[in-house]
C-alpha angles and dihedrals in degrees: 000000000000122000135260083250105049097051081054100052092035097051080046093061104041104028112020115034115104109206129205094162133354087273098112099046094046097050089048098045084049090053087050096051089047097057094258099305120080128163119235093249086058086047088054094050097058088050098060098048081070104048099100086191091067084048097050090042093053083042085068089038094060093032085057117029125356085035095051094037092059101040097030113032094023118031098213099120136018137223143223123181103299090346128101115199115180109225123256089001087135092055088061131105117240082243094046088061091046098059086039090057088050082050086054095048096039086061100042086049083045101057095034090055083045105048108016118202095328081098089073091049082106085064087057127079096221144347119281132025138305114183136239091247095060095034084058087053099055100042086042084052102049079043098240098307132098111273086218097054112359095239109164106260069228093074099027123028094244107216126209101251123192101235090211101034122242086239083064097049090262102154129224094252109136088242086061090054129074137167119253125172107240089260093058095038087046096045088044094058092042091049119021106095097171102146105228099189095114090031092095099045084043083067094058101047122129136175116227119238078018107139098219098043085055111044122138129257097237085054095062114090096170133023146160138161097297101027159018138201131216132182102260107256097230096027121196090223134359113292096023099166125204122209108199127180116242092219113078111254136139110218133027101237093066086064116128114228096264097053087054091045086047086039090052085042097053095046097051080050097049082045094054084042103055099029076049090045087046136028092202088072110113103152155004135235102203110197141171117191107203125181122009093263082064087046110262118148096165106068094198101099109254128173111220109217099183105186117232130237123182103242091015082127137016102251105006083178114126089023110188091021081082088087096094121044115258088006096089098079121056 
């Protein structure tokens, strides 16, 4: 006769669990194995055991380095194909393994004493601390893909990665973050030989008699380390909204990414503000007019957000289409 709890854990399992990864049952199956009790670091070790993604990232650590130190550089072990063999292993004692594998375990004790966690900064994007907060905003943001290749943070662990690199002055602003799986952030720091020297005085550059670079402290209503926003001086409707970059430059399409990510940020905010200001509103019209064939006149890059009404005009169908004349209605 089986127990009350069993029949709990075991219906659980088969009939009630709702999964949206292998977490549950391997919590569970650890908490089994350890007679009921189990720590959170043992939990996270069996978690990890499963994570395909931290396999497939130390298979490239022993293809490219451990694996061709020791069989080409070294000669200590050999390789066929997908297969290690360490070389003369079947000519040792039983207690010769066994004080080679104490070596092995002396010198792994010895360099961690030595040089504590500092030997997984390669795992981290970047020196210092970003908190969980803000980590859980940028992955939240690029909705749980990379933001490279738009691989699932479910088939590859998706890390936070500073766009401009501390070591470049790139500062820790969530517009200067994005999420990237381990492939893409490893490839980027291999590759990618932008040289980021100007990048950070770029970012303070302003054009004087400019508007925009200029504006005045009582006309900015949001603001953070990329951009502002102002109420448009002539507004469409009431609450138009401009996003302006704070650098000076002149079309949108010349943005760095964190101005895009800042610029994204800011919009999502002015929408929240006015829908929050005024219950009518029920839309947006988001526009950039860039070049003066498309309209512009002020060549500072600025995002038009024109709050929406029912009945604010007679036929709002076709939009942004109304930008030329007789092309609005289909």
């Amino acid at each position: 006769m089986t127990s009350a709890s069993f029949q709990r854990i075991h219906d659980f399992l088969l009939n009630k669990m709702r999964m949206a990864h292998v977490y549950q049952p391997v919590m569970i199956r650890t908490l089994l194995n350890s007679g009921g009790r189990a720590s959170t670091g043992q939990i996270a070790q069996a978690l990890l055991a499963e994570d395909r993604s931290q396999i497939e990232y130390y298979e490239q650590i022993t293809k490219n380095m451990v694996g061709r130190v020791l069989v080409k550089n070294r000669a200590i072990a050999s390789k066929d194909k997908d297969t290690y063999t360490l070389d003369g292993f079947d000519q040792l004692e039983a207690s010769e393994v066994t004080e080679l594998i104490k070596a092995c375990d002396e010198k792994i004790r010895g360099y961690v004493d030595v040089r504590g966690d500092a030997i997984w900064s390669h795992r981290k994007k970047s020196s210092g601390y970003i908190s969980g907060t803000i980590r859980y905003e940028v992955l939240k943001r690029a909705k749980f893909r990379c933001e490279l290749c738009g691989i699932s943070a479910q088939e590859k662990a998706l890390e936070v990665d500073h766009i401009i690199p501390r070591s470049q002055q790139g500062s820790d602003d969530i517009s200067n973050l994005q999420a990237l799986c381990y492939s893409c952030n490893a490839m980027k720091r291999d590759r990618d030989d932008t040289d980021f020297r100007g990048v950070a005085e770029q970012y303070r550059h302003r054009d004087e008699g400019c508007i925009f670079c200029e504006l005045s402290a009582e006309r900015i209503i949001y603001e953070d380390e990329l951009v502002l926003a102002t109420r448009d001086k002539y507004p469409v409707t009431e609450g138009h909204t401009l996003i302006v970059p704070k650098r000076h430059v002149s079309d949108y399409f010349d943005l760095f990414q964190p101005e895009l990510n800042a610029v994204n940020r800011a919009v999502n905010e002015m929408r929240r503000e006015i829908q929050g200001a005024d219950s009518a509103v029920a839309g947006f019209n988001i526009g950039v007019n860039s070049g003066e064939p498309a309209g512009q006149t002020v060549f500072h890059c600025h995002i038009h957000l024109i709050p929406r009404r029912l009945g604010d005009t007679e036929n709002a169908r076709g939009g942004v289409r109304g930008v030329i004349p007789g092309r609005q209605g289909y």
